[in-house]
C-alpha positions as semicolon CSV with decimal commas, in nm:
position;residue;x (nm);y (nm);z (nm)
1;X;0,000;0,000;0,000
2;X;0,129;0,334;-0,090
3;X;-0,026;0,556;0,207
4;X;0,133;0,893;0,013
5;X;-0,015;0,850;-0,330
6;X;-0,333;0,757;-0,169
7;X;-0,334;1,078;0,032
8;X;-0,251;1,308;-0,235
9;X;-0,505;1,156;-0,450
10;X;-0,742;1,167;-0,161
11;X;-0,649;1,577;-0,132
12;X;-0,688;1,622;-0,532
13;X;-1,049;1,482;-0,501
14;X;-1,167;1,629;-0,230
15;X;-1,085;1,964;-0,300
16;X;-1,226;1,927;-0,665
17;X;-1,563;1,816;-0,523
18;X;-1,578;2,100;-0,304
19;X;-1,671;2,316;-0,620
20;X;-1,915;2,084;-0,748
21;X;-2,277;2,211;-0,695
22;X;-2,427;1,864;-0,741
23;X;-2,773;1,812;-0,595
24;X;-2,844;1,595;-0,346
25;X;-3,053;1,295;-0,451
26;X;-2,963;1,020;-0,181
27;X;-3,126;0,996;0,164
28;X;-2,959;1,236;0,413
29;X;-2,860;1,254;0,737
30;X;-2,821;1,536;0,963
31;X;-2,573;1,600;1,313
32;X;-2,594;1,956;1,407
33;X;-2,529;2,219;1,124
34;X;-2,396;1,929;0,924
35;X;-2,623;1,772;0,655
36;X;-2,473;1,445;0,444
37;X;-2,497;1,154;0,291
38;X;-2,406;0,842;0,401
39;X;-2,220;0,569;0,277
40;X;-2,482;0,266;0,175
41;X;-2,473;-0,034;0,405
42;X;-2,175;0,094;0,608
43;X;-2,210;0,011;0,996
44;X;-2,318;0,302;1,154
45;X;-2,222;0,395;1,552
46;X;-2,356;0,680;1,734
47;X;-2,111;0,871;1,960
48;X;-2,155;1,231;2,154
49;X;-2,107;1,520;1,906
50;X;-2,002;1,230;1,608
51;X;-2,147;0,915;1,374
52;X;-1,931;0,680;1,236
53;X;-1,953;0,458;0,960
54;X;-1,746;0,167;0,878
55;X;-1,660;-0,046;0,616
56;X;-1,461;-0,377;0,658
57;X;-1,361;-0,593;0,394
58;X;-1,170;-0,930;0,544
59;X;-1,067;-1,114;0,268
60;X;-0,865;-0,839;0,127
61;X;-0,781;-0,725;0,505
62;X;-0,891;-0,366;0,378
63;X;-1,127;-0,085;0,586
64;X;-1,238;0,246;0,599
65;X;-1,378;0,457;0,909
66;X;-1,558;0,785;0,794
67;X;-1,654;1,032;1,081
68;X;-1,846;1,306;1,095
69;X;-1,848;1,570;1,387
70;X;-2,063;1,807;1,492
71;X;-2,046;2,185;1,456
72;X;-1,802;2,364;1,719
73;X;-1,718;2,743;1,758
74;X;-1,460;2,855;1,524
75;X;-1,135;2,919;1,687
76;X;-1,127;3,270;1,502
77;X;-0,942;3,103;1,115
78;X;-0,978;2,878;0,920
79;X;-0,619;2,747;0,998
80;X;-0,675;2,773;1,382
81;X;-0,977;2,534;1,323
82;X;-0,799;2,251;1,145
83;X;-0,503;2,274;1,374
84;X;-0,709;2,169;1,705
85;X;-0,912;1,930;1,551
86;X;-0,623;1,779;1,382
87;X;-0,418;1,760;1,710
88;X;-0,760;1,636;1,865
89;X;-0,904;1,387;1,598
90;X;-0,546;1,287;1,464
91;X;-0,222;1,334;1,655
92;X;-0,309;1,236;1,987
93;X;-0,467;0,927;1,942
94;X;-0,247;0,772;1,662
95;X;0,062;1,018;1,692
96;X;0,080;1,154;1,368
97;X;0,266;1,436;1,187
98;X;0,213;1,729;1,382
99;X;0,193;1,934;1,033
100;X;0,022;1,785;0,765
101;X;0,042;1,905;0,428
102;X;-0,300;2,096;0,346
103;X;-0,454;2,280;0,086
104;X;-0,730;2,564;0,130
105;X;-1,001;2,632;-0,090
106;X;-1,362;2,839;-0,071
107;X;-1,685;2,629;-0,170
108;X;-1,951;2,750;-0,295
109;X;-2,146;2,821;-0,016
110;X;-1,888;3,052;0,123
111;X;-1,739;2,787;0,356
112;X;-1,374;2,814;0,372
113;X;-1,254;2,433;0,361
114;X;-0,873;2,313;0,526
115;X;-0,796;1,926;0,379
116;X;-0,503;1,808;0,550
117;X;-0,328;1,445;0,537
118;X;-0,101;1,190;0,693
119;X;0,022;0,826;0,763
120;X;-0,084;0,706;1,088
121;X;-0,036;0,367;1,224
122;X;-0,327;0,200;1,488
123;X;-0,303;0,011;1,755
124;X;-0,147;-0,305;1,687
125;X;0,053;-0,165;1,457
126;X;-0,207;-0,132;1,127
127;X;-0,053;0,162;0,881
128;X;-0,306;0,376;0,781
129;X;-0,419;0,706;0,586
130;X;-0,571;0,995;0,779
131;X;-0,756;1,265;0,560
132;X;-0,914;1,561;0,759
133;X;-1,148;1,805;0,645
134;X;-1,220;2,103;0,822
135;X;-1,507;2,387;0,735
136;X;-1,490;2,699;0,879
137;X;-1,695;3,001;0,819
138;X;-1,993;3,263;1,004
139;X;-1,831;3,143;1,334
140;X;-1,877;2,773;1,348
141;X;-1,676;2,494;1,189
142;X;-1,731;2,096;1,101
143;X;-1,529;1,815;1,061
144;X;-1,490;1,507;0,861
145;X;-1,219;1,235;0,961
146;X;-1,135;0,985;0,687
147;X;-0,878;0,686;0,818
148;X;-0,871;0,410;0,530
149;X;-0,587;0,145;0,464
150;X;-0,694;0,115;0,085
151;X;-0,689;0,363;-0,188
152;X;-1,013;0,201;-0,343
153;X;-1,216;0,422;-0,047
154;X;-1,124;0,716;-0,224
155;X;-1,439;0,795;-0,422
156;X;-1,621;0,681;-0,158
157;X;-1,488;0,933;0,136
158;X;-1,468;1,180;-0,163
159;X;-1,881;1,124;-0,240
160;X;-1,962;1,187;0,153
161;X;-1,695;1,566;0,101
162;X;-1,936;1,630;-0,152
163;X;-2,236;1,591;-0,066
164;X;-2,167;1,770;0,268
165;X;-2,431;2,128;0,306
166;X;-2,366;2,312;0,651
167;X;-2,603;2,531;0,770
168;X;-2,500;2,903;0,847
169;X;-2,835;2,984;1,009
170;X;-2,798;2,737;1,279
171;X;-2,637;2,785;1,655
172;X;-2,381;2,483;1,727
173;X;-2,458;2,285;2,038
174;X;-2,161;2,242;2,285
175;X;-2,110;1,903;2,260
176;X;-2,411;1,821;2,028
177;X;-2,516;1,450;2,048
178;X;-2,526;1,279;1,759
179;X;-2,905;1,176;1,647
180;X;-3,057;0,861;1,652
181;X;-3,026;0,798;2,030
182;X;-3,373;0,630;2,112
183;X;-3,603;0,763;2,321
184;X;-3,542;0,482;2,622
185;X;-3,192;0,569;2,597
186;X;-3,138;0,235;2,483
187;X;-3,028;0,054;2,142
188;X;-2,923;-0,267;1,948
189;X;-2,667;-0,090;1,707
190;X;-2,331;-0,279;1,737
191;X;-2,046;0,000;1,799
192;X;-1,770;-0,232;1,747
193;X;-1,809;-0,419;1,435
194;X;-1,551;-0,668;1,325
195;X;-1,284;-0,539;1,186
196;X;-0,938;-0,651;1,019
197;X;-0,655;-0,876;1,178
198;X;-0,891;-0,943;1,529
199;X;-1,101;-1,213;1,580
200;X;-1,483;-1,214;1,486
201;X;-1,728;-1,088;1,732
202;X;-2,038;-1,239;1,870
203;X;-2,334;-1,089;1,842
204;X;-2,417;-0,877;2,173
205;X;-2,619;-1,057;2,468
206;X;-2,798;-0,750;2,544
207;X;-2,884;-0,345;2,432
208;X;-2,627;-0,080;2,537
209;X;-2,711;0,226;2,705
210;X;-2,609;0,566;2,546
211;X;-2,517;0,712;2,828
212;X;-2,556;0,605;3,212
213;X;-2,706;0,783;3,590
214;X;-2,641;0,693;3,943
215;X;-2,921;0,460;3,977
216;X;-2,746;0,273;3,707
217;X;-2,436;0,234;3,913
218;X;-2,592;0,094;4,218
219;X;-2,542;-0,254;4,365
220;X;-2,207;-0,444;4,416
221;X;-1,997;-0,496;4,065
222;X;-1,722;-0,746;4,062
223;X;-1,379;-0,731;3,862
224;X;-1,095;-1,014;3,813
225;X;-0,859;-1,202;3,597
226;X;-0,565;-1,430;3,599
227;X;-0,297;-1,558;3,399
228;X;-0,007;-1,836;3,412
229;X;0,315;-1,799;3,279
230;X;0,508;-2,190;3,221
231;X;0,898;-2,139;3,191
232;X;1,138;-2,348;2,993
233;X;1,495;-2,376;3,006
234;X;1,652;-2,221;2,674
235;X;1,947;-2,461;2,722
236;X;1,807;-2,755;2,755
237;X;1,411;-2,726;2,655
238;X;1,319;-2,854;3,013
239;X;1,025;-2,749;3,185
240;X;1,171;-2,492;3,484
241;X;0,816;-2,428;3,646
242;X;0,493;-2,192;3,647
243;X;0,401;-1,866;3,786
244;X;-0,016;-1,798;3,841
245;X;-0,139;-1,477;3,853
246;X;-0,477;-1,324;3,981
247;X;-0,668;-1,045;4,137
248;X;-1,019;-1,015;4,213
249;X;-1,151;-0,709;4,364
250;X;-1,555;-0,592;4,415
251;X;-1,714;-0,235;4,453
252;X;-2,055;-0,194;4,642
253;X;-2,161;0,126;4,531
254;X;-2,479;0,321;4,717
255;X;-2,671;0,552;4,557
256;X;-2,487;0,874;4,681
257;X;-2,251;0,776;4,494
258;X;-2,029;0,650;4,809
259;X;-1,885;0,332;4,781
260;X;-1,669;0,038;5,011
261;X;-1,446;-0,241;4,830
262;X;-1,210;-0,496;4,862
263;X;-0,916;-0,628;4,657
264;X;-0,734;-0,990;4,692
265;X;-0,426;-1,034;4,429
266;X;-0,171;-1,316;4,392
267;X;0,163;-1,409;4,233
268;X;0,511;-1,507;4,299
269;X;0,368;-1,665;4,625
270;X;0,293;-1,302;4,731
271;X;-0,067;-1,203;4,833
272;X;-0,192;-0,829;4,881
273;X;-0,509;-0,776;5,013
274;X;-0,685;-0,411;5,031
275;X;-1,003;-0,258;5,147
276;X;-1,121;0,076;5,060
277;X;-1,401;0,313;5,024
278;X;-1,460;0,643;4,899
279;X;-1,700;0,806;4,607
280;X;-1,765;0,782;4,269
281;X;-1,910;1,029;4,066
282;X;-2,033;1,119;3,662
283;X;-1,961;1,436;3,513
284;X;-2,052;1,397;3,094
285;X;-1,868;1,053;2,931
286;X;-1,640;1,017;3,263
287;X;-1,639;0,812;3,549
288;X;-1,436;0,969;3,841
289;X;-1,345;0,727;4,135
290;X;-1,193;0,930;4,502
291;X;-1,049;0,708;4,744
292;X;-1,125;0,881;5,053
293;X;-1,059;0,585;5,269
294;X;-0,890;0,277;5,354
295;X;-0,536;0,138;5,216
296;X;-0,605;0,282;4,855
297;X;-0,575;0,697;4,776
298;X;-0,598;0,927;4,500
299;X;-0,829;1,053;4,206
300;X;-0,902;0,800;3,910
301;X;-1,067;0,918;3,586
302;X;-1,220;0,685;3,317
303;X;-1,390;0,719;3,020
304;X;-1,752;0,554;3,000
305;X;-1,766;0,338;2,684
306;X;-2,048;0,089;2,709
307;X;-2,355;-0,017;2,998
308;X;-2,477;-0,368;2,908
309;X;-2,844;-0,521;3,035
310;X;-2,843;-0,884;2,989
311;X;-3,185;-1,044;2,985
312;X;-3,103;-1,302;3,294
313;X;-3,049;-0,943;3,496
314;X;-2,754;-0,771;3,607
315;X;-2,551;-0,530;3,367
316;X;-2,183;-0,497;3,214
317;X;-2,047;-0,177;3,210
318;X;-1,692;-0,093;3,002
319;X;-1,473;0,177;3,082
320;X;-1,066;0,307;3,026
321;X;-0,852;0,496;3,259
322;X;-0,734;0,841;3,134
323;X;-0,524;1,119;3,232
324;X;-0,703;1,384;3,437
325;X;-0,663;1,654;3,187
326;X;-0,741;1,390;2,868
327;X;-1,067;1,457;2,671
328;X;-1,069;1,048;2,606
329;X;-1,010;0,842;2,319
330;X;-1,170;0,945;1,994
331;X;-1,442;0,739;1,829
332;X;-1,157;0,595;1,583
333;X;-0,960;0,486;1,857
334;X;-1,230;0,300;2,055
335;X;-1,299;0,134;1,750
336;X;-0,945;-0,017;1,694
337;X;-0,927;-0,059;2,086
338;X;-1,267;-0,245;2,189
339;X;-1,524;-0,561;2,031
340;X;-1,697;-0,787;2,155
341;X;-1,587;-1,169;2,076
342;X;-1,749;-1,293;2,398
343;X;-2,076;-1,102;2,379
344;X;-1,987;-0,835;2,607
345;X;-1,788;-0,501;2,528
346;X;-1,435;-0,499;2,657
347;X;-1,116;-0,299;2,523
348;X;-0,713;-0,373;2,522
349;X;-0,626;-0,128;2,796
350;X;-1,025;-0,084;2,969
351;X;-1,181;-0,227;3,300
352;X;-1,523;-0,469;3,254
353;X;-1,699;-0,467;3,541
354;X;-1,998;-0,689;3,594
355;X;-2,310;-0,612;3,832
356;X;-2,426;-0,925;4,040
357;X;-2,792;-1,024;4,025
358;X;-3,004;-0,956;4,331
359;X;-3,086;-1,303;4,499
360;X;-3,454;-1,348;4,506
C-alpha cells in the first residue's frame, strides 16, 4: 500500500468536489449544522457530538472509518480550526505528523474548507491514511475524519466531502449529540463491528445504554482475571516451572454515589489484600473514582464506553482509565481498541466490570 499516493489523491479529489454544486438525490442525514450523505450499508455507531460509519472488507484485510463531527465554535481562522481538531481527531490518538500538508479552498457556499493528510499507524501496529477536512466560516466549523488502509475508499470518502451542506443559520450545540439515540436511551446498534486482523465478534447478549445515571451504578460490581506464565529452560528445553497470577476485587456502590471495596491479588507466592471506600461520581462521558478511605488513595478518571443489560439481569459496564486533563479516546480509537468476541464489550487497555444479580 502506498499511504502517500493515496493521500494526495485523496487531497486532489476532495478539493475538486468541493466546487461541485451537485444536488443531493440520496437519503440524508443530519448531526448539528452538518447535513450528508451516508455511505450505503456501512455500519453506523452513534457517539456524543459524532457518527461513524465503517466499512470492513476481510478477505482483502482492507477498511475504511468515515466520521463526521458536529459543529463547534470557530477558533477565530480557518487554519486555527484545522489545527485543534487535527491535534484532537489525529495526533493524539495515533501520533501523527504534527503538520500535515493541506490545501485551502472556498466552496460555494462561502465555507472556507482546510484538507489536510497523513500516515498514521493504529493500535497493533495497522498503517493507515488519515484525511481531515475542516469547514470553517460565520463562526462555526465541522469536521470530517477519513482513516482508510486502501486507496479504493477514495471515491467513496470523496462522495460523503461532496455531498456535505452546513447550515450558516444554525447555533452549534456544545457538545451536540449525535441523532438517533432512542427515546429509552437504549439501542441494538453494534459499535464495534468486526474489523481486520482481530477475531470475529459475537453478536451482543444484550442493548447498550447511550449514556448512564447513578441509579445505574448501584449494587455491588465485581472485577478479576488471571494468567499463568510456564517457563522453559533455553538450554536444555526442560520445563523450569509456572508462575499464576490473579486479582479479584468488588465495589458496592450506594446511591450517593459512596462506595466500600475490597481487593485480593496473587503471584510469585505473594498475596496483597486491600479494602477501601470512597466516592464515585459522573460528570458527561467520565467516570471519576476518590479514594477517601482505607489502604487505597488518590483521584481515578475513566472514560464511560459501554452499559450492558443482559436479559437473565444484572448489567456490564466498560470503561478506560485516562489522564485527568485527557478529553478520552476518539471514536476511531475505541474502534481499533474495543469488540466484543465474547458477547460483552471490553477494550485492550479498559476495566469490565460486571453487576451481580439480586438473589430473590
Amino acid at each position: 500500500m502506498k499511504i502517500p499516493q493515496i493521500i494526495l489523491g485523496v487531497l486532489i479529489a476532495q478539493i475538486l468536489c468541493l466546487f461541485a454544486a451537485t444536488p443531493i438525490f440520496c437519503q440524508t442525514e443530519t448531526l448539528d449544522i452538518v447535513t450528508y450523505v451516508p455511505p450505503k450499508g456501512w455500519a453506523k455507531t452513534v457517539k456524543q457530538g459524532a457518527v461513524v460509519y465503517a466499512d470492513v472488507d476481510q478477505s482483502k484485510n482492507i477498511f475504511c472509518l468515515l466520521t463526521v463531527y458536529a459543529g463547534t465554535q470557530s477558533a477565530g481562522s480557518p487554519e486555527k480550526d484545522f489545527t485543534k481538531d487535527w491535534n484532537e481527531f489525529v495526533v493524539k490518538p495515533f501520533r501523527a505528523d504534527a503538520d500535515p500538508k493541506t490545501q485551502t479552498q472556498t466552496t460555494p457556499d462561502g465555507w472556507q474548507a482546510v484538507v489536510g493528510g497523513s500516515n498514521i499507524e493504529l493500535d497493533g501496529g495497522v498503517k493507515a491514511a488519515a484525511i481531515l477536512t475542516v469547514f470553517s466560516g460565520f463562526g462555526k466549523t465541522a469536521s470530517v475524519l477519513v482513516i482508510f488502509n486502501d486507496e479504493s475508499y477514495s471515491a467513496r470518502a470523496s462522495a460523503l466531502i461532496d455531498g456535505i451542506k452546513l447550515d450558516k443559520t444554525q447555533s452549534v450545540t456544545k457538545n451536540a449529540p449525535a441523532g438517533g439515540e432512542p427515546s429509552n436511551g437504549l439501542t441494538t446498534v453494534d459499535p464495534f463491528p468486526d474489523k481486520p486482523f482481530t477475531q470475529p465478534q459475537k453478536p451482543l447478549a444484550g442493548p447498550l445504554k447511550q449514556s448512564i445515571t447513578m441509579a445505574d451504578l448501584v449494587g455491588t460490581w465485581d472485577n478479576g482475571g488471571a494468567s499463568v506464565t510456564t517457563y522453559v529452560n533455553s538450554a536444555s528445553g526442560n520445563y523450569s516451572g509456572t508462575d499464576t497470577s490473579f486479582f479479584t476485587e468488588n465495589y458496592t456502590i450506594r446511591s450517593d454515589g459512596t462506595f466500600t471495596s475490597s481487593f485480593q491479588g496473587r503471584t510469585s507466592n505473594h498475596t496483597v489484600r486491600e479494602k477501601a471506600s470512597g466516592i464515585i461520581s459522573l460528570s458527561g462521558p467520565y467516570i471519576n473514582i476518590k479514594f477517601t478511605g482505607g489502604e487505597r488513595s488518590g483521584n481515578y478518571k475513566y472514560q464511560f464506553v459501554a452499559y450492558m443489560t443482559p436479559p437473565n439481569g444484572g448489567a456490564v459496564l466498560t470503561f478506560i482509565h485516562i489522564a485527568d486533563n485527557d478529553t478520552g479516546y476518539t471514536p476511531e480509537r475505541l474502534y481499533y481498541n474495543c469488540g466484543h468476541a465474547q458477547g460483552y464489550i471490553t477494550c485492550i487497555v479498559g476495566d469490565t466490570w460486571v453487576l451481580r444479580i439480586a438473589k430473590p
